[in-house]
C-alpha positions in Angstrom: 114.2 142.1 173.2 112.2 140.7 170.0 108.9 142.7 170.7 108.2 146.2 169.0 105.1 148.8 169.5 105.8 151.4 166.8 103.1 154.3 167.5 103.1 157.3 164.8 101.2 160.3 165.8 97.5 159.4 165.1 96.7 163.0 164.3 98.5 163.6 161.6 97.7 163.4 158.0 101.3 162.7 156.7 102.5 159.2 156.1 106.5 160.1 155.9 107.3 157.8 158.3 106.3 153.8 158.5 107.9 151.6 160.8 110.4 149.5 158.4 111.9 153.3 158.2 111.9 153.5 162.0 113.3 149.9 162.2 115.9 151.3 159.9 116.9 154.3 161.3 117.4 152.3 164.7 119.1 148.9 163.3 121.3 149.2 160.4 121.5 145.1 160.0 118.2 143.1 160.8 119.8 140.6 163.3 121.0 143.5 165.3 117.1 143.6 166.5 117.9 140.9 168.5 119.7 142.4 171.2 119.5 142.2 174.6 117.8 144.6 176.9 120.8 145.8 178.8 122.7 146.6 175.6 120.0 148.9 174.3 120.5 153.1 174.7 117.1 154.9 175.1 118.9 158.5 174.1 121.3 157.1 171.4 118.1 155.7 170.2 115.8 158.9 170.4 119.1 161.0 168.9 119.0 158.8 165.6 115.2 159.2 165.4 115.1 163.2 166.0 117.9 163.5 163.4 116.0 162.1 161.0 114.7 165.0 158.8 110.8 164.8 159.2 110.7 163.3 163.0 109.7 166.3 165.0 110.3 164.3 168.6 110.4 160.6 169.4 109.7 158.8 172.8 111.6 155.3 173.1 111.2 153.3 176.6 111.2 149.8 177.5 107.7 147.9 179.0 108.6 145.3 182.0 107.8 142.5 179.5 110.8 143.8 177.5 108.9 145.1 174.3 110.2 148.1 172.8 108.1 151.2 172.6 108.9 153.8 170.1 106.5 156.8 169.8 106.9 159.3 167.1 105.4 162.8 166.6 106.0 163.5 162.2 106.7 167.1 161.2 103.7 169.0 159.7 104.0 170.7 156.2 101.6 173.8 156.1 102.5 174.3 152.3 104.8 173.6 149.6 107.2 176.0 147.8 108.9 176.2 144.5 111.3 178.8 144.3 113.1 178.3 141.0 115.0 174.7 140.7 114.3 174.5 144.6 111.2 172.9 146.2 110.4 172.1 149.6 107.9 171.9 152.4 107.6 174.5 154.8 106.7 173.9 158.2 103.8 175.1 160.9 107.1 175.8 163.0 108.2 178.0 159.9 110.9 175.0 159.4 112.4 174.6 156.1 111.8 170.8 155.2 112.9 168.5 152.1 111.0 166.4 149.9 110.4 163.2 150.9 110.9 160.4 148.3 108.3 158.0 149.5 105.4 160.7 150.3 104.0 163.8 148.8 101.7 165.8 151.4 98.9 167.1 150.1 99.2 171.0 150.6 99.2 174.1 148.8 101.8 175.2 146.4 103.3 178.5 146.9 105.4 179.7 144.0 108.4 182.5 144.1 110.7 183.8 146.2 109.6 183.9 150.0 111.3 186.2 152.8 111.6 185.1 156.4 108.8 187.3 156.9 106.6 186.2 154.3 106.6 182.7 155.2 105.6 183.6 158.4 103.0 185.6 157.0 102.0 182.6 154.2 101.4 179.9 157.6 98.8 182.5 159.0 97.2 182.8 155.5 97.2 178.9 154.6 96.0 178.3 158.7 92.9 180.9 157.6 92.3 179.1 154.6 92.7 175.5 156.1 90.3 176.1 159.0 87.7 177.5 156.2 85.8 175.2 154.4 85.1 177.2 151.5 88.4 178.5 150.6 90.0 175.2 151.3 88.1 173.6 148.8 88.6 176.7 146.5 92.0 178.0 146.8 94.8 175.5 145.4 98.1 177.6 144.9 99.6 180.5 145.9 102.1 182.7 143.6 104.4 185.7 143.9 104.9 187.5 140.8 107.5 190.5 139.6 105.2 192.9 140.8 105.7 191.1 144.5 101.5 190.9 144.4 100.6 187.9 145.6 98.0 185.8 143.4 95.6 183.1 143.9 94.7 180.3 141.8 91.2 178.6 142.6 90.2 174.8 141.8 86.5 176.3 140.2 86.9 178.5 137.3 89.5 179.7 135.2 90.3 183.0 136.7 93.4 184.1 139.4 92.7 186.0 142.2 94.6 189.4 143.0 95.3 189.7 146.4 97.7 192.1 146.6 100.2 192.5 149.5 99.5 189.6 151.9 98.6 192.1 154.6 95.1 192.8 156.1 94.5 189.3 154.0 91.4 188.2 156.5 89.3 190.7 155.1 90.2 190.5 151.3 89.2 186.8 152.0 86.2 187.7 153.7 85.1 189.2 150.6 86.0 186.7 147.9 83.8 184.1 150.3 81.2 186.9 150.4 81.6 186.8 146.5 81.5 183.5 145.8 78.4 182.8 148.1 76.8 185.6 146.1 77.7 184.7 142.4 79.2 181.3 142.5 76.0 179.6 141.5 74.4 182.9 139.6 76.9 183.4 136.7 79.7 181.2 134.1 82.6 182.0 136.7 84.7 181.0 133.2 83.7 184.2 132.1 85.6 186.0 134.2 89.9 186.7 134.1 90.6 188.1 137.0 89.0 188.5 140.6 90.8 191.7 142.8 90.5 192.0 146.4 93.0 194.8 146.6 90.3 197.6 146.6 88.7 198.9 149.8 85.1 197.2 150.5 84.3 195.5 147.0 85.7 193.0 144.6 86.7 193.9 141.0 85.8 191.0 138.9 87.1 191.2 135.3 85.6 189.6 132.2 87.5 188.0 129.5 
């Protein structure tokens, strides 16, 4: 058995796994590739591979022509969160996940202390925003202050966004796109501190 077909989920945007780490995970010593078919185990094989911390499930079967075919599905980070000294991914399955020291996914930061709760709340919130082309270019990071309101902070201007309590948070959205639509291009969005979406029907923008 000499001949490998490493497949890595296609759909996915992350690149924490490459096949020398695969290669790795499976063969601790190079020449120990070389093996012969009958000595290979398929599950001992797929166990090392879902132990490794961002393999969500791995398929590993054999061709007739003896190649070996590994397929690997990564685990998706929906946002990143810094919670004092700790910082981590955090999962669409609402899974806990470290840092990887080859690859930094490119996701929203969410700052401050997160309940179990809350972070299931936060993967609806970032899904909304992800699957809206406005605020995903718009809205960058995500923090948690004393007050436990929950604040935006945009790419365009240099303002935060109140959102309050992360409840109801589909229509405070649908306002601040509603404002920005309105007023992006029409005023000097610098001007402004603050932008709240905490108050019934409007938006209360505040100038410096």
């Amino acid at each position: 058995m000499k001949k490998f077909n490493i497949i890595i989920d296609p759909l996915s945007k992350n690149h924490f796994i490459n096949e020398e780490i695969i290669k790795n995970i499976l063969f601790s010593r190079i020449e120990n590739i070389e093996k012969k078919i009958g000595q290979l185990c398929i599950l001992r094989m797929e166990k090392k591979l879902n132990n490794y911390p961002f393999i969500k499930k791995s398929e590993v079967f054999l061709s007739v022509d003896g190649t070996l075919n590994i397929k690997i599905w990564q685990k998706e980070p929906i946002l990143r969160i810094k919670d004092g000294n700790k910082e981590y991914y955090l999962t669409k399955d609402a899974e806990n996940l470290e840092l990887s020291p080859f690859y930094s996914s490119k996701v929203i930061l969410a700052k401050g202390p997160f309940s179990k709760k809350e972070k299931k709340d936060l993967i609806k919130f970032v899904n909304f925003i992800n699957y809206d082309e406005l605020l995903k270019n718009q809205i960058i990071s995500i923090k948690k202050n004393d007050h436990n309101l929950f604040i935006l902070i945009p790419k365009i201007g240099n303002h935060y966004i109140i959102l309050g309590n992360i409840k109801n948070f589909k229509n405070k959205l649908n306002k601040l796109k509603a404002f920005y639509k309105q007023y992006l291009n029409k005023i000097d969005i610098n001007r402004y501190k603050s932008i709240d979406l905490q108050y019934k029907d409007q938006v209360v923008a505040k100038k410096r």
